[in-house]
N, C-alpha and C positions, 0 to 999 in steps of 0.2 A: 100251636101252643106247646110249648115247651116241657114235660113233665118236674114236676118236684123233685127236688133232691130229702132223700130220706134216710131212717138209720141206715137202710138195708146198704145205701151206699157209701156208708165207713166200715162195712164190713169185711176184715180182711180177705176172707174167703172169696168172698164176691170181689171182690180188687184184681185179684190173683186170677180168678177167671176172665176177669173182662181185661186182665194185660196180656195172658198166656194166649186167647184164644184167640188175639186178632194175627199176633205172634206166628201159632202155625200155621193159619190161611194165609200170611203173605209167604211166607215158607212155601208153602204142598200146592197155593191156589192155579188153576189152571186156567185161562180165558170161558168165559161163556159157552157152550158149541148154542148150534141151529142143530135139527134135525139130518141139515143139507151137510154140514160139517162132522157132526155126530160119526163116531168109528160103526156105530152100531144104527144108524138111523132113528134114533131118539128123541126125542124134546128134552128138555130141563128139566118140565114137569112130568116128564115120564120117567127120569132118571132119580129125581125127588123122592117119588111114589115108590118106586121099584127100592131106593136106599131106608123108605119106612119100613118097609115088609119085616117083622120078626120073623129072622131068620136060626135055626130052623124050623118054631113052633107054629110060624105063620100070624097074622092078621086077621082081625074082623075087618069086612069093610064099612061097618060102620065106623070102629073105632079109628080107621084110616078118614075116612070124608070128614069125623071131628077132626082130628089129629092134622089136616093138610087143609081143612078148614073151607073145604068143597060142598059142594050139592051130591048128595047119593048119587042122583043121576047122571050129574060130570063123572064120577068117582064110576059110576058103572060102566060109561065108556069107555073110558081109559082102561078099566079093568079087562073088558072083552077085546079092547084092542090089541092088551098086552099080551092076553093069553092067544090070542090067534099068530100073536110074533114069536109063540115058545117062552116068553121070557118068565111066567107065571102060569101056576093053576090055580082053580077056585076050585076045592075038596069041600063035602062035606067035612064037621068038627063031630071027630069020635067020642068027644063029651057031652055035645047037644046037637042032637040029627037034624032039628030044625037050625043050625046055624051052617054059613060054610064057611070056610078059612081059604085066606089069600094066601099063598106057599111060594117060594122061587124057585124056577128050574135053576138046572146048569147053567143053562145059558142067561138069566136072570142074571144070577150072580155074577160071573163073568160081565155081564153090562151094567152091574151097580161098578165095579171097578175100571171100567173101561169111561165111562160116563160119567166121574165123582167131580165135582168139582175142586176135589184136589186130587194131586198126579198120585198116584199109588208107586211111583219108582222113590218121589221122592219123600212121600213118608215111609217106605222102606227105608230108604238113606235115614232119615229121623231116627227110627226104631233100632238101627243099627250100630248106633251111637250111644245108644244106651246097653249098660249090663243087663243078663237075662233077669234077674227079678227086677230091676227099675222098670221094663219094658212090659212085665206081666202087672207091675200095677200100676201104670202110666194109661195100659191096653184098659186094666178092668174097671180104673177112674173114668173114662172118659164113657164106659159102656153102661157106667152108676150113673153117672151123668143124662145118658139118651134117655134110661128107663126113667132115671125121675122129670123126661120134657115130657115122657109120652103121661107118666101121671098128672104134671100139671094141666096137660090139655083134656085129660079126663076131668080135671076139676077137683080133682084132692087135695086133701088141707093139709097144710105144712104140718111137718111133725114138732116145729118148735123145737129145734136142737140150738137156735141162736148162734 
């Protein structure tokens, strides 16, 4: 079944993202890896996971199993598998002792950019192209962007800015 076409879809705003964004993934996009192919010996879904991580302040892994839309318990595998690969730690959260926080190593982060499904050379080359203030707010558009996927999958009510 087809979804409905609605206001939200003459909304310029919304126009402009759904032209720009297909825009830089044919740009930046890089083939699928395997694990077997992977620079770093990864999945898709392990590179997915590792590119959710709020970086620096870290993750709940709850709000990750919502947020990538798993079972706690897939999400716990994957989590101790990561961390046995260096690529993350699971910290106690210095604001609630009962919570832990998912955090990325060095080497994490180095395999969110080696594993992206786009090339990081050539969104360099993008970013490059642009003057340094286009780039700081093209950078910090795109980071308004991720925080407001991760609140919609929290289930937060638009703010009605139309």
């Amino acid at each position: 079944m087809l979804p409905q076409i609605g206001p939200m879809d003459h909304d310029p705003d919304v126009l402009d993202v759904l032209r720009s964004y297909p825009q830089i993934y044919l740009a930046c996009h890089v083939e699928h890896r395997t694990r077997a192919s992977s620079p770093t010996g990864l999945t898709a879904r392990d590179g997915t996971l590792l590119a959710h991580v709020e970086d620096p302040p870290g993750s709940s892994p709850a709000m990750l199993a919502r947020h990538l839309g798993v079972a706690r318990s897939t999400l716990s595998a994957a989590l101790a598998r990561l961390e046995s690969q260096g690529m993350l730690r699971l910290e106690g959260d210095p604001a609630d002792a009962r919570r832990r926080l998912v955090r990325l190593t060095a080497e994490g982060r180095a395999a969110v950019a080696r594993d992206s499904v786009l090339d990081p050379a050539r969104v360099a080359a993008l970013l490059a192209l642009m003057p340094a203030a286009e780039r700081r707010s093209a950078v910090a558009g795109l980071k308004l962007l991720a925080a407001a996927a991760r609140r919609h999958q929290e289930g937060e009510e638009p703010c009605g800015n139309g």
